[in-house]
N, C-alpha and C positions, 0 to 999 in steps of 0.2 A: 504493500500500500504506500503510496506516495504521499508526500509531507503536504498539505495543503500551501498554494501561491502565497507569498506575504502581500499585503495590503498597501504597503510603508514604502516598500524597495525603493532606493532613488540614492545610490552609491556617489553621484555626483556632488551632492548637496551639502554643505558643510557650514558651520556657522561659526564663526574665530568671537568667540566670548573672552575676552582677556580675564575678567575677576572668576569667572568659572575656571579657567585656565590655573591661574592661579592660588586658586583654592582645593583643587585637585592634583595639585602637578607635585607629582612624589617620585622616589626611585624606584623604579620599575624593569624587568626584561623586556626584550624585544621581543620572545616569542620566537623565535627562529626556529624553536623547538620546546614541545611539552611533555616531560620534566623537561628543566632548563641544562644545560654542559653543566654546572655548577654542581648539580645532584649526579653527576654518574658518580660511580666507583669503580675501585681499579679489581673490583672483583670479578667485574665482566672484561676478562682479558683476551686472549689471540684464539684461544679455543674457543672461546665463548663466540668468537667472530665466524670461527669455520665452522661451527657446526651451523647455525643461522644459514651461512652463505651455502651449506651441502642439501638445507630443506626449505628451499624458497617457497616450493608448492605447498605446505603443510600449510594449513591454516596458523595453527596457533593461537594465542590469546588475541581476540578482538574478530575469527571470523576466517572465513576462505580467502586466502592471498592470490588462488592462481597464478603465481608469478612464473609459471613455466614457460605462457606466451605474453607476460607482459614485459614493455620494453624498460629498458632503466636510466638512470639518468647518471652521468660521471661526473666529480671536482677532482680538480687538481691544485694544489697548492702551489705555487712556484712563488718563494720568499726573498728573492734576490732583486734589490734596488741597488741605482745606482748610489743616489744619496737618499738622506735621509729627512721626511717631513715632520715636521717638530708636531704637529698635532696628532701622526698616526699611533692608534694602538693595534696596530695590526702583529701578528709573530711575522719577523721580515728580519733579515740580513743586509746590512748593507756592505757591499762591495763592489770591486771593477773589475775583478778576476774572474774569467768565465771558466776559467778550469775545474771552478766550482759547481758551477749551474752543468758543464760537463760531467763530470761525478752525479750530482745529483737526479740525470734525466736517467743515467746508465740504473739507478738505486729504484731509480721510479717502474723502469722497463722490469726489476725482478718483483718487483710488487704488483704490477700489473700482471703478472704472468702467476704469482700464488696466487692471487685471489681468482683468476681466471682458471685456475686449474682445481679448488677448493665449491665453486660455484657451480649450483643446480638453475635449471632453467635458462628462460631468453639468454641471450649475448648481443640482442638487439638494443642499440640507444637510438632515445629519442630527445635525450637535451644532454647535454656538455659542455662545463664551464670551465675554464684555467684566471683562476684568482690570485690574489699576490697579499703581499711585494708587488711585485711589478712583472706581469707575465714577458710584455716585451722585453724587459731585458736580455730575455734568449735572444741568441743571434738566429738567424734563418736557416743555418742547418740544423742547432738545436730545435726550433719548431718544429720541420720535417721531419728529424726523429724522430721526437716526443710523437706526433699525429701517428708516423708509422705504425711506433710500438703498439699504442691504442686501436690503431684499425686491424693489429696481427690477430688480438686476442678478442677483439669487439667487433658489432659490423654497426655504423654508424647509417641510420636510418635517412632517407631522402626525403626532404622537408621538416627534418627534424632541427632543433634549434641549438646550433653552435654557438658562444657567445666567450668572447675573453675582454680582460679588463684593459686600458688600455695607459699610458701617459704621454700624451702627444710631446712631450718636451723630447721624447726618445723612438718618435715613430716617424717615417716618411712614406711617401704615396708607394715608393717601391717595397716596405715591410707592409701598407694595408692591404696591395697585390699580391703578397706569400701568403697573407692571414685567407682573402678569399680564395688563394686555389688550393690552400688545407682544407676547406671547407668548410670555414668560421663565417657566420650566417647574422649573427649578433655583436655589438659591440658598446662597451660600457666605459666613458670618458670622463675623468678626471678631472674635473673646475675648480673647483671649492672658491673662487671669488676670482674674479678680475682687476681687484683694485691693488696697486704696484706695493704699497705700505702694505697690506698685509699680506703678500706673498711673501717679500721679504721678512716680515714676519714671523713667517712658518716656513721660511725656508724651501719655499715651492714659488719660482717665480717662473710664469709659463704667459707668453703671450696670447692675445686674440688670434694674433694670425695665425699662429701653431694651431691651436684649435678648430679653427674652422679648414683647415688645412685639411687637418684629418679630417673631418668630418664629409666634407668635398671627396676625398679620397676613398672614405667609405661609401658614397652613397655611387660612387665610379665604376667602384668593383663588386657592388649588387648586394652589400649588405641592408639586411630585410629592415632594422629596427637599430637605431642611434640611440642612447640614455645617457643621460652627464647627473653628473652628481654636485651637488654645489653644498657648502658646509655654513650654518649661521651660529653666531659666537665667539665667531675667531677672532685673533686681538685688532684693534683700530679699526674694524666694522662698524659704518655706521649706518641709518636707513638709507641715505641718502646712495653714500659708495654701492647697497648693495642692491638698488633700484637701477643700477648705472649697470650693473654686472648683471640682470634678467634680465635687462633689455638688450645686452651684446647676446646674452645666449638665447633669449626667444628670434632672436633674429636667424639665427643656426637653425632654428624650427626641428628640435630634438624632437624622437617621435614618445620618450621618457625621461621625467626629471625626479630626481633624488632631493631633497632640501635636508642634510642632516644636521641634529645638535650636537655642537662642540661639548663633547662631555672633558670639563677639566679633572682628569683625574692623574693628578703628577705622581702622586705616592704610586700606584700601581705602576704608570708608563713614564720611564726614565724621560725619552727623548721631549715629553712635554714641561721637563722641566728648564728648559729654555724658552718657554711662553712667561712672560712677566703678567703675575693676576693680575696688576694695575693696568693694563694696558687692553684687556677682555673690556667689551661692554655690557653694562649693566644686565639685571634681570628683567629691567624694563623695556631696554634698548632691545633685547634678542626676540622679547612679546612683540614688539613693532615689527622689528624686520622681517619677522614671522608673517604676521600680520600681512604684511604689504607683498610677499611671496606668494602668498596662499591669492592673496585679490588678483595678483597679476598675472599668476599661472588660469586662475579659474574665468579671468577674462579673456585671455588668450584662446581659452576653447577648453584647457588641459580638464580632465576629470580626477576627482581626487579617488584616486584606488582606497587608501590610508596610510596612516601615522605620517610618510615621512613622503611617499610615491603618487606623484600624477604619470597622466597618462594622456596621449591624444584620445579621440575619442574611439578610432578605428582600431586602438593599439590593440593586442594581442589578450593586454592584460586588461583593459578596459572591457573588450567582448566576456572576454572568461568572469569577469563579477559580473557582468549581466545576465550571463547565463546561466548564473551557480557554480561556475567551475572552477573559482581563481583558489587557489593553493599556497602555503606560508612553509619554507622550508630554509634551510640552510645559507641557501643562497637569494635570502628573503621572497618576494612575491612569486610565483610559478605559477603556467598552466595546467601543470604536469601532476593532481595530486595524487596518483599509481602508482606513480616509481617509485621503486626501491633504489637510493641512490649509494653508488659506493666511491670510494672516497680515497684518495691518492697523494701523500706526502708529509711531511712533520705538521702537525695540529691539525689534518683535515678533521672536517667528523662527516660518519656515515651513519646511512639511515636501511634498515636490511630485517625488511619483518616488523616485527613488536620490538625491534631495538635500536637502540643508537650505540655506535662505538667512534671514539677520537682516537687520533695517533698519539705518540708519543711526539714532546713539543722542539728538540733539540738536533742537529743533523747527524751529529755522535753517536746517539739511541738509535736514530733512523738507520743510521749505519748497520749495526750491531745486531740489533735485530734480525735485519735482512740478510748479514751475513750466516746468519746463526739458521739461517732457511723459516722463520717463521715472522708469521704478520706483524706490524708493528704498532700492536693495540698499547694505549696506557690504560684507559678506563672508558667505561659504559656505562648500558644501564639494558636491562630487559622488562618491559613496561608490563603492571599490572592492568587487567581489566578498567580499574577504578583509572588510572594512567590514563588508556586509551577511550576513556569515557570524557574526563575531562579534556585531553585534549582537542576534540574533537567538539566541543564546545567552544573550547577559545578562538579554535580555526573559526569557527562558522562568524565569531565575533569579528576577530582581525581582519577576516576576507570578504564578510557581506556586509556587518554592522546589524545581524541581525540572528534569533535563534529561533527555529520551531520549534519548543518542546515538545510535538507530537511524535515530530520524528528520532529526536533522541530517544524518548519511549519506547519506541516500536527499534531502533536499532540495538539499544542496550537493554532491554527489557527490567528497566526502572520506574516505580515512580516518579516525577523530576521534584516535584512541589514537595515529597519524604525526602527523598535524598539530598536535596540542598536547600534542606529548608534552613540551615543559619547562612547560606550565601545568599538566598532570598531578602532574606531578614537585611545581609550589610548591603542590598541593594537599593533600598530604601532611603538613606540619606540623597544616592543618586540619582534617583527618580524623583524626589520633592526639588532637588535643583536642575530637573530637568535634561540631565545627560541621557536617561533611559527611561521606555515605556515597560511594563510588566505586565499584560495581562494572559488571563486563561491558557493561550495558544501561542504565544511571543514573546520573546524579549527582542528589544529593533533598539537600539543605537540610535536617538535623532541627535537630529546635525550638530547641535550644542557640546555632545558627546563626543563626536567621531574625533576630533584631536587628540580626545582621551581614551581611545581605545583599549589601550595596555594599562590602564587603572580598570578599565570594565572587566576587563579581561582576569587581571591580578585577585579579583575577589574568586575566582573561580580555581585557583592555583592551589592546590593544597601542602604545598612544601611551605609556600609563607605562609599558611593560614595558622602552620604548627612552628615556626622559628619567626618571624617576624623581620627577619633580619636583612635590611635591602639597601646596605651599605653599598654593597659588593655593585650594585647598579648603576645607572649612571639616571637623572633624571630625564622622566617621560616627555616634558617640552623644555 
């Protein structure tokens, strides 16, 4: 039986409340996954990963997986930059020796070949990403390898979605010509702001014309979907500069834009402790420049997917929420929510059944490992019922702004009003302020809410519900 239509749906609609904003706006996960990386343990280690990857077809907890004919989706982690951007918390190397990232592809090729020899079902993909560091830093033969090795053990699917990250400060039209005749279909472009003070700033100083360079260059050699990602927070940002920096890049007419929060968090990421606090704008100043992002994407045409991603309206991802199909994974927004995705390099994480596993975060371990002939798990998690219950909650939040309880019923065979009736209960506050409606047959997210997604979201978490503890976070706006 099918979930009854929602009443409410309209994904696009969003309302920038600044005093609701900020009377909501706590530290919170993104959600990339539910439990969050933070709750794996290292009890789910390298066996725990092969046996998963030997019974794809088994149901297991949450339901028939069929993963025999479904296709999957691959990351690759490639951590080597050239230099280093003071704002990044990413796990990332910086060097200029590529004898490195040599080693490294060679370490990647034996890991691609155990898990491809450990793995039941498809070998079919239908998305693959190479995230960083900085993927381009490989030179053009390391690409061809790498794609090699990956198409020796995989058969990469036609029409399926190749995407790598890109930094135009170290790409030309003749490296966006290697990208498309690998077969990379997608590409994700690096801004974070056009104004000169605070590149130098953060030690990323990349021109317009670099930018739109590539961009031109991708759209030359047939890449289907552009996305830039631009970052508000950063230090000497004002409304003004970064009104100045939309309009350079709505003018690129990206077919995805990214608007991320500068989370200062120096104590955990060394390299940000060359950002001077004095020199961040205010908590106020970032509610504006928010503010005026959000107005001039959503006048532009862009539709707001959530939290942090517009979209054109044709975009891939924009169809998939209208359709019900947009998906929250690893590599944040997807169409893709089937795959099993598996996961390739020091700190990837993969997703394989009712489980998640991360690698090990160091290239030493990685090493060692691999020589040692076995995977290079640090920690996971294999999710309960109650796991896969909730998650599958939060998705429907993060991805549509809205929940059938009829259909969680009939999928998990609960009552929803007994089984979370004290998350009921702390939804309340946010429904007399108006972020969410609650009746009989729905929870829907209106627009006042949608910036708040991942607080809607958080009450539904039950690892903070029992530790409280959201240090470790970074804040939701």
């Amino acid at each position: 039986m099918a979930p009854p239509l929602s009443p409410t749906s309209n994904a696009s609609n969003v309302v920038f409340d600044p005093e609701i904003i900020q009377r909501f706006d706590i530290s919170g996960p993104r959600y990339t996954s539910y439990p969050t990386a933070d709750r794996f343990v290292e009890a789910f280690d390298a066996d725990a990963l092969k046996a998963w990857l030997g019974k794809r077809e088994i149901g297991g907890v949450g339901g028939p997986m069929s993963a025999a004919g479904r296709a999957l989706s691959l990351y690759f982690h490639l951590p080597f930059c050239n230099t280093i951007c003071y704002y990044c918390a990413c796990n990332k190397i910086i060097t200029k020796d590529h004898g490195r990232s040599a080693k490294y592809i060679k370490y990647l090729g034996k890991e691609l070949a155990l898990q491809a020899e450990y793995l039941d079902g498809s070998r079919d993909v239908a998305q693959l990403h190479w995230g960083g560091g900085t993927p381009t830093f490989l030179s053009h033969d390391e690409m061809r390898q790498l794609m090699g090795l990956t198409r020796k053990y995989f058969k990469l699917l036609d029409g399926g979605e190749f995407s790598i990250e890109v930094d135009p400060r170290k790409v030309d039209a003749e490296t966006v010509a290697v990208l498309g005749e690998l077969g990379f279909n997608r590409m994700s472009i690096g801004v974070q702001d056009f104004d000169e003070r605070v590149q130098v700033a953060v030690n990323r100083v990349q021109s317009e014309e670099e930018t739109a360079n590539v961009v031109s260059a991708a759209r030359a050699n047939g890449f289907q979907s552009i996305s830039m990602d631009l970052i508000y927070g950063l230090p000497h940002q004002t409304v003004m500069g970064f009104n100045r920096t939309l309009e350079r890049v709505l003018a690129m007419s990206p077919d995805r834009l990214s608007i991320y929060n500068y989370a200062h968090l120096p104590h955990h990421f060394k390299p940000q402790r060359r950002i001077l606090e004095a020199d961040l704008p205010s908590a106020d100043a970032k509610l504006q420049i928010l503010q005026l992002a959000i107005k001039k994407l959503t006048e532009a045409g862009y539709v707001f997917i959530g939290m942090d991603h517009f979209a054109k309206p044709d975009d891939e991802l924009a169809v998939a929420q209208r359709q019900g199909r947009l998906h929250r994974n690893f590599q944040g927004y997807s169409t893709h929510a089937d795959c099993d995705m598996l996961s390739f390099g020091i700190s990837s994480i993969a997703k394989v059944g009712p489980t998640y596993s991360q690698n090990v975060r160091t290239l030493d371990e990685y090493y060692d490992r691999l020589d040692a002939g076995q995977l290079p798990v640090l920690r996971g998690l294999e999710l309960s019922a109650d796991d896969i219950l909730r998650r599958s909650i939060i998705q429907a939040l993060m991805c549509h702004f809205e929940l059938s309880l009829e259909s969680i019923e009939i999928a998990h065979l609960i009552d929803f009003r007994k089984y979370f009736a004290a998350e009921l209960d702390d939804l309340k506050e946010m429904e007399e302020a108006g972020l969410v409606k609650v009746d009989d047959k729905w929870i829907t997210v209106l627009p006042p809410g949608r910036m708040l997604v991942r607080v809607i979201a958080m009450v539904f978490d039950r690892y903070l519900r029992a530790d409280r503890q959201r240090t470790r976070y970074s804040k939701v706006i």
